[in-house]
N, C-alpha and C positions, 0 to 999 in steps of 0.2 A: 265555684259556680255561683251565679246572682239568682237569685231567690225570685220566684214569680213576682211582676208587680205587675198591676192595671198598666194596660196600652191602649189607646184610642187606637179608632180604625185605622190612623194615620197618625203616626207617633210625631211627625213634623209636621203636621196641616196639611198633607199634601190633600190635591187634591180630591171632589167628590168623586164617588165611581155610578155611573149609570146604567143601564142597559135598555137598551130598546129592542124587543118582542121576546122579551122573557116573562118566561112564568112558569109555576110551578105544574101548571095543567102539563100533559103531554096529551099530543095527537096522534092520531095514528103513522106509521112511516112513510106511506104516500100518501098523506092529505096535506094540505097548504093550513098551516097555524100561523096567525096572528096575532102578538104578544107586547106586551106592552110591560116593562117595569124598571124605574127608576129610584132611586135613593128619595124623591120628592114627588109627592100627589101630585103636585101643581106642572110639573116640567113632564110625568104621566100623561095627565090630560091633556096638554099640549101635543103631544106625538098622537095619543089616539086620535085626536081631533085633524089631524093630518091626515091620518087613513081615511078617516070620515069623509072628509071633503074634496077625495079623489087620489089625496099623494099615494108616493109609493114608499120602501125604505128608508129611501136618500132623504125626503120630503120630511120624513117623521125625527130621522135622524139629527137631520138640522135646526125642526122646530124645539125639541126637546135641549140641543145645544143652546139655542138663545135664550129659552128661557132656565135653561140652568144658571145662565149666566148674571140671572136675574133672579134666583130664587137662592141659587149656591153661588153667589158669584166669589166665594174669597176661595171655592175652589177654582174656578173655569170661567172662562169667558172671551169676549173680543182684544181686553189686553193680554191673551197668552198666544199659545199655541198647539197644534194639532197634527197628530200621523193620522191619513186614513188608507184604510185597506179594502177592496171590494172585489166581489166578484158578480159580475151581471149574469141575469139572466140567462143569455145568450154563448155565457162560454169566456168573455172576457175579465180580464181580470187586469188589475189596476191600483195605483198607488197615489195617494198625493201628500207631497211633505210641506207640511204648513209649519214649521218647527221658527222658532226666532231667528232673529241674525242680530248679531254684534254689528253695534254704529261703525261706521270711519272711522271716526275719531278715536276709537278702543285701539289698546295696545297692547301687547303681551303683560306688562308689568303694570298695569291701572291699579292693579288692591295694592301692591307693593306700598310702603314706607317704611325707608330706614332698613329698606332689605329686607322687611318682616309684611306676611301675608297679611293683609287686616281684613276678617270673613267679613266680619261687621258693615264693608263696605262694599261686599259683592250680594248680602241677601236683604239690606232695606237700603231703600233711599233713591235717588236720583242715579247710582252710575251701575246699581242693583239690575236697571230694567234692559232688554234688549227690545229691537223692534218687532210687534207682534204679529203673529201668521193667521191664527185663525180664522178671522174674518174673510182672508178671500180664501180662503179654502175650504168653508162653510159656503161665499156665493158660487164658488166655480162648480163644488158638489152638487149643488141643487139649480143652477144653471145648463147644466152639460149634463146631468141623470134623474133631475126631479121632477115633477109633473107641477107641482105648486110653483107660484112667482117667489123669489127671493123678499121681495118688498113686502108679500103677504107676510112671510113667516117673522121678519123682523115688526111687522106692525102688531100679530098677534101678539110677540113677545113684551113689547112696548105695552102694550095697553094692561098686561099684568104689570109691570112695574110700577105703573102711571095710577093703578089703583091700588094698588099695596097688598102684602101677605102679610100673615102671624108668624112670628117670628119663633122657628122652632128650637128646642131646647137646642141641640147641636149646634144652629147657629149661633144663639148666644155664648154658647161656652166657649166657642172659637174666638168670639169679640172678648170676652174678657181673658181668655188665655194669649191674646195680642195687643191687651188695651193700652200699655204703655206705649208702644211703638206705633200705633195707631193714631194716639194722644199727640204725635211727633207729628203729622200732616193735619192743618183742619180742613182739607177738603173731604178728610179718610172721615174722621172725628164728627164733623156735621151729622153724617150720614148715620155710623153706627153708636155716637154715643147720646145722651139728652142733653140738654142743656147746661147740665150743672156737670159735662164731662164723665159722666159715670155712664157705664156700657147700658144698648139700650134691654131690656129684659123679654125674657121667653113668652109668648102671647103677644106683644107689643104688634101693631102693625108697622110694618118698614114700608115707605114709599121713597121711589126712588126717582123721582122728577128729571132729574140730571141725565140718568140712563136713559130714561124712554124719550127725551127730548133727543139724545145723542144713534138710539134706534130708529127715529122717525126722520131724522135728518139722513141717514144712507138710506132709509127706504126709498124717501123722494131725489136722492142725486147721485145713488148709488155706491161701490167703494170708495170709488174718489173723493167722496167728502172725508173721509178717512183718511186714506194713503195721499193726497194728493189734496189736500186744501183743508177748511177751520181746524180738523181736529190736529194734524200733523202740526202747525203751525201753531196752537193752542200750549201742544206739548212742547216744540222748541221752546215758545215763551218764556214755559214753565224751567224748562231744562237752564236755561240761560240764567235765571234768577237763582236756581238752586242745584249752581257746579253741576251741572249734568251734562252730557255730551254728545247725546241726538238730536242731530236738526230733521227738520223739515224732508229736507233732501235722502234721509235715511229711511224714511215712508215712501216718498216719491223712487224710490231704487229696489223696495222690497217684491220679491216673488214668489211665487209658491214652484216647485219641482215636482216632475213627473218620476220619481226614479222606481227602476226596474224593482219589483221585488225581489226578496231572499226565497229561494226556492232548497228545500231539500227533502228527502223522504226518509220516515221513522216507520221500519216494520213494513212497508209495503204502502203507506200513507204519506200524501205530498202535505208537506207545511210550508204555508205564507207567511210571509213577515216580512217589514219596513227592514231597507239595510240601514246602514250610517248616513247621518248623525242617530239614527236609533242605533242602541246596542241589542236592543229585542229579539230582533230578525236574528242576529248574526251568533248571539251566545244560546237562546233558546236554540237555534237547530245545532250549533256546536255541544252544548250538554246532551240532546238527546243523540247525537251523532256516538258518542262515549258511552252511554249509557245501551246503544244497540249490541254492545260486546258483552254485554250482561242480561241472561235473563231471566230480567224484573219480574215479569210475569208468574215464575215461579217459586219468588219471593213473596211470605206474606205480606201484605201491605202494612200492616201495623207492626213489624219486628224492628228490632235495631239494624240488620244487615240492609233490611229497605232503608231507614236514613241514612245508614254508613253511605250506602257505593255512591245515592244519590247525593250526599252533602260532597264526598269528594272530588264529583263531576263539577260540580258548581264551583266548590274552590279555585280548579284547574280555570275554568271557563273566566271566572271574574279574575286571576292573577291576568291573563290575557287581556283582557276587556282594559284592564288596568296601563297596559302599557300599548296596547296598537289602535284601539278603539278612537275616533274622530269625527268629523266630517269629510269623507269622503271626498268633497269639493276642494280640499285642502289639505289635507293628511292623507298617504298611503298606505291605507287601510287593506290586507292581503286577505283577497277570496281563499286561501287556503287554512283560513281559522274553521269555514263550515267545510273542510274538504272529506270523506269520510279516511283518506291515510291518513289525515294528521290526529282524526280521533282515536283511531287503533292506538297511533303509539301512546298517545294518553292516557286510555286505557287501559293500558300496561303499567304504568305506574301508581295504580289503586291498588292498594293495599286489603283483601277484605276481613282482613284480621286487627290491624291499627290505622290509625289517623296518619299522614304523610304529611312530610313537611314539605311546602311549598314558598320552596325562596324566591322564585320571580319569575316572571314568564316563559313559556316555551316559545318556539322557532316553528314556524307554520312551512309547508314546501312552496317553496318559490317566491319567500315572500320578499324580494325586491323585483318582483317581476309581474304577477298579476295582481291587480288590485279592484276593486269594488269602483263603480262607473262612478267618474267623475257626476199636596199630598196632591192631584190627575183625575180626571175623568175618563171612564170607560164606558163604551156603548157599543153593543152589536143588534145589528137589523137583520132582518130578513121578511120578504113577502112574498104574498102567492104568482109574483111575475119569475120567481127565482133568484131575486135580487139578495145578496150577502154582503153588508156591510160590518166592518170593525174601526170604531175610530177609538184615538186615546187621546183625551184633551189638560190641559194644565197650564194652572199658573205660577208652577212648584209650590212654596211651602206656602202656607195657609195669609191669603190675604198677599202674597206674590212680595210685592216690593214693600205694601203698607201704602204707595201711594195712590191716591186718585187724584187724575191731571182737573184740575177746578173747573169745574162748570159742564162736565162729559159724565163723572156717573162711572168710567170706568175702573175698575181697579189692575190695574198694570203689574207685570209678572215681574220675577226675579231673577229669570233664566241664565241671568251672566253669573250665576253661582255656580253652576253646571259645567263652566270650562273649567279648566287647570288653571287656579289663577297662580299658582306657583308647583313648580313638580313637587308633589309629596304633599300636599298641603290639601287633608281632606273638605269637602264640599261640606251641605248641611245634612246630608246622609250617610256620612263616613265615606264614600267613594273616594278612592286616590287616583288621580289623573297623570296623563306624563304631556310628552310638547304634540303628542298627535292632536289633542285636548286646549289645545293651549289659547289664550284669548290673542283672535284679528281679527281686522276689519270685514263682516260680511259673513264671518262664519256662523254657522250652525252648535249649538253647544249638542255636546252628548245629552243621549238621553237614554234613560231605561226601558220608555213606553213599548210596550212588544202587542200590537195589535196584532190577530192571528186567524187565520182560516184555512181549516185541513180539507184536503180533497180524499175521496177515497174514489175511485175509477171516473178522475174528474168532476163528480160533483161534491160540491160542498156537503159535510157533514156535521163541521163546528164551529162556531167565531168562537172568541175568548179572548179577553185581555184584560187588564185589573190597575187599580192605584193603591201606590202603597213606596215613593222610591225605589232602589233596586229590590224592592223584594215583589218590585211588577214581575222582573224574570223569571225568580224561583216558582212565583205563586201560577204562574203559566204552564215552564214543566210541569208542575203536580198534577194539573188540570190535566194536561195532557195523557203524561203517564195512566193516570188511576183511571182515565175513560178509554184511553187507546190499548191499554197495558191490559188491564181487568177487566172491562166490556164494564165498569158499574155507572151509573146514572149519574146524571151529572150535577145534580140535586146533592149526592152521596158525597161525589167527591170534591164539593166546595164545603163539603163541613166536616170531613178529615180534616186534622191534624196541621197545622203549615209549620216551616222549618226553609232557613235561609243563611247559605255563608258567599260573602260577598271578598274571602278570599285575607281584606284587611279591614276590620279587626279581625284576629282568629278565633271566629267564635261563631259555633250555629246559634241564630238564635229560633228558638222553636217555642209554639204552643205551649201550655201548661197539658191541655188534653192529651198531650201524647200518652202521658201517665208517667208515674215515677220507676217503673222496670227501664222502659225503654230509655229513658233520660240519663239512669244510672250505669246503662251498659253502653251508652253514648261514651261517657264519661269515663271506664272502666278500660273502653278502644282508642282514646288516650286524647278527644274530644274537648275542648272548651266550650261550656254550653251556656246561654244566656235563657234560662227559660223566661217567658213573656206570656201578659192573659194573650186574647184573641186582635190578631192585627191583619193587615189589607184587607183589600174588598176583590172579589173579582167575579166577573160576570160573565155567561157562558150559554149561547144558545145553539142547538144540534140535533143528529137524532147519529147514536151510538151505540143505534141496537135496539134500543129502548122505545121508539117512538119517536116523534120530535119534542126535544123538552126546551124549554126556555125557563132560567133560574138566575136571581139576584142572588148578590151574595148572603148567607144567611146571620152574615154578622151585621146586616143592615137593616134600619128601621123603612124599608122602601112599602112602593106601592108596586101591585102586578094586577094586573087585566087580561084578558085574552077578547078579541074580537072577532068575528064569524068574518069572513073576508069580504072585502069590497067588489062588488060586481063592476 
């Protein structure tokens, strides 16, 4: 067993996690709350001031994305990309996949040399980046459901850039836990080091000229100044000069997808979620699909038989993730991993007395026959029209590629880390991919983001979703379980315990808070356990009995507000 060590909220950078209309207040069960809390005052104020001036969820969601993108940008921003999940007012319900795509020019064997995987080359640098989504799936959101103009919300963001923040401890210590590779781009280096190269320090004000020039140009000419003219062309430039291998043409061909949600029910509860290229959707409703054969519920929640059954599900869940999981666009990917047979019989092979070995994946029913339709930012809204949103945004690991294309401001993701760049050859999260995963032209990488929202007699009762790499999935179940499972607060159940096995390595790794009974009789059920301090972030806004609660995660230094609703 490895012995507790300090873990950042995000042991890779990934990225920030946010929420929009959380807070600790609760409302009463039929009253409309209006909530407000982010990981950042500044990207806070930005969403309530959204509400202020007439928006609605969508409106606040996306203000608070821009200027996260500008306050946190080495988590989130316009060079990455985004799942979002809603449900309107009205009863509809709705998806939009803003996720990367792989240039042309990519190939199954790109990190390849000499036969051997080189990571090095799929998480910094020029062939690190895929083409990014977010951006039109932040205007199509607040175009097609927001009451605000797009251009407003890109101009308020801009005009914080343009005037600068203080540069808080966190951000600094991510510029110096990346200073070397950062050191490697001076358009990165400009930005976040001084003069003399050394990281710029906490307090500092950071202005970012580049960015809000680069915000105020799609204000005035819209996406297309982006996909479709200076900046796409800016980055061939760039790419051309430094071995890279996205043209122009690979922004002019990007779109964003409508696809069907992951629909399944736990306990009498409908759950939402992104299917493929998310794994979200598909392995969160498969664990708790497995975990219906058990009931949790009359389990203590702080015993070892609670982590047993639930770390075994997740095993089972990620050995699968591990070998079918893809882009759907590309890979046949079989609707029979959420089917509730194929969890029975999985369920049956839990052991609730020892740890079970899992050599490799199971066989889902039908599966050459139906298939799914052709460190991350989290945020979920709601407001008093009915509106529910979940979005989860990223630039993967902290600072994305390291690079910013010169004279834009943005910093550009790393997402082609995310495919299989060779089978067996884990990513920067340990994840083992196989050829569903594999890098083409156009594709979509996996991803873990699991944006979510449970209906209970059709209406909405919780968004939720978190960053943290695969341990987005686990940290979701939990959420789920301990508020659907035990009716407790959801205040409560983001500051239990967390614990995550992702199948390879074999090893839970869990909180130090569990306590050393529980860790010991992990380990005793025949368990490899990595204990770890306090890691992910995840954010959760509902009413589960309790009222309507809205709550950041409590491992974060965030801002919460509550606002009286807009007339």
């Amino acid at each position: 067993m490895k012995m507790p060590q300090i873990n950042p909220v995000h042991k890779f950078g990934l990225v920030l996690t946010s929420l929009l209309f959380v807070n600790p207040a609760r409302v009463d069960a039929n009253a409309h709350g209006i909530a407000i809390a982010t990981v950042d005052p500044i990207a806070t104020d930005a969403a309530a001031q959204a509400i202020k001036d007439g928006g609605n969820a969508f409106d606040a969601s996306v203000a608070a994305a821009l200027t996260l993108g500008v306050v946190n940008g080495y988590n989130s921003g316009i060079g990455g990309g985004c799942f979002i999940i809603a449900r309107k007012g009205n009863g509809q319900i709705f998806s939009i996949n803003g996720r990367e795509t792989a240039p042309e020019k990519a190939h199954r064997d790109m990190f390849l040399r000499n036969g051997k995987a080189q990571t090095d080359l799929s998480r910094t640098g020029a062939l690190a980046i895929a083409v990014p989504g977010s951006l039109m799936a932040y205007a199509e959101l607040c175009q097609k459901h927001g009451k605000i103009s797009f251009k407003q919300h890109l101009r308020n963001a801009s005009s914080i850039a343009r005037k600068g923040f203080k540069v808080p401890v966190s951000f600094a210590q991510r510029i110096k836990g990346n200073l070397k590779q950062i050191r490697q781009y001076p358009a990165t280096a400009e930005i976040f080091t001084d003069k003399n190269g050394e990281p710029i320090e906490a307090g500092s004000v950071l202005i970012q000229k580049d960015l809000a020039e680069t915000y105020d140009n799609i204000a005035q000419h819209g996406t297309a100044w982006f996909y479709n003219g200076p900046f796409s062309k800016m980055t061939e430039e760039w790419m051309q000069k430094n071995r890279g291998i996205i043209s122009a043409n690979d922004f002019k061909k990007y779109h964003i997808t409508y696809p069907e949600p992951v629909k399944t029910t736990y306990r009498g509860f409908t759950i939402i979620g992104m299917p493929p290229p998310s794994s979200g959707g598909t392995h969160v409703a498969q664990i708790l699909n497995i975990l219906e054969h058990f009931k949790i519920g009359d389990i203590e929640p702080d015993s070892p038989r609670f982590y047993h059954i639930i770390t075994e599900s997740m095993k089972l869940a990620f050995a699968d993730r591990a070998h079918w999981l893809g882009d759907s666009a590309f890979a046949k990917v079989p609707i029979g991993l959420i089917s509730k047979e194929y969890a029975k019989e999985l369920a049956k092979k839990i052991d609730p007395n020892k740890a079970i070995e899992v050599k490799t994946h199971g066989t889902p029913p039908k599966s050459n026959e139906h298939f799914f339709n052709k460190h991350t930012t989290h945020f979920s809204c709601s407001d008093n029209e009915g509106n529910w949103v979940a979005i989860t945004a990223t630039i993967n690991t902290s600072f994305g590629s390291k690079v910013i294309i010169p004279g834009t401001g943005v910093i550009m993701n790393n997402e082609m880390d995310d495919f299989s760049i060779s089978p067996g050859t884990p990513n920067a999260f340990g994840l083992i991919g196989n050829e569903a995963n594999a890098v083409e032209p156009g594709k979509r990488p996996l991803s873990s983001m699991s944006p979510t929202i449970v209906l209970e007699n059709q209406e909405p009762i919780l968004s939720v979703g978190a960053a943290g790499g695969p341990t987005i999935i686990s940290q979701t179940v939990l959420t789920l379980i301990r508020t659907l499972d035990y009716k407790i607060s959801i205040r409560e159940a983001l500051n239990m315990p967390r614990f995550h096995h992702q199948w390879k390595p074999n090893q839970i790794r869990i909180e130090s808070t569990a306590g050393r009974s529980v860790i010991d009789s992990l380990i005793k059920l025949g368990h490899q356990v990595n204990v770890q301090g306090r890691y992910g972030a995840t954010q959760a806004i509902g009413n589960v009995g309790k009222g309507l609660e809205a709550v950041h995660d409590p491992r974060l230094n965030g801002k919460s507000i509550t606002l009286p609703n807009q007339k």
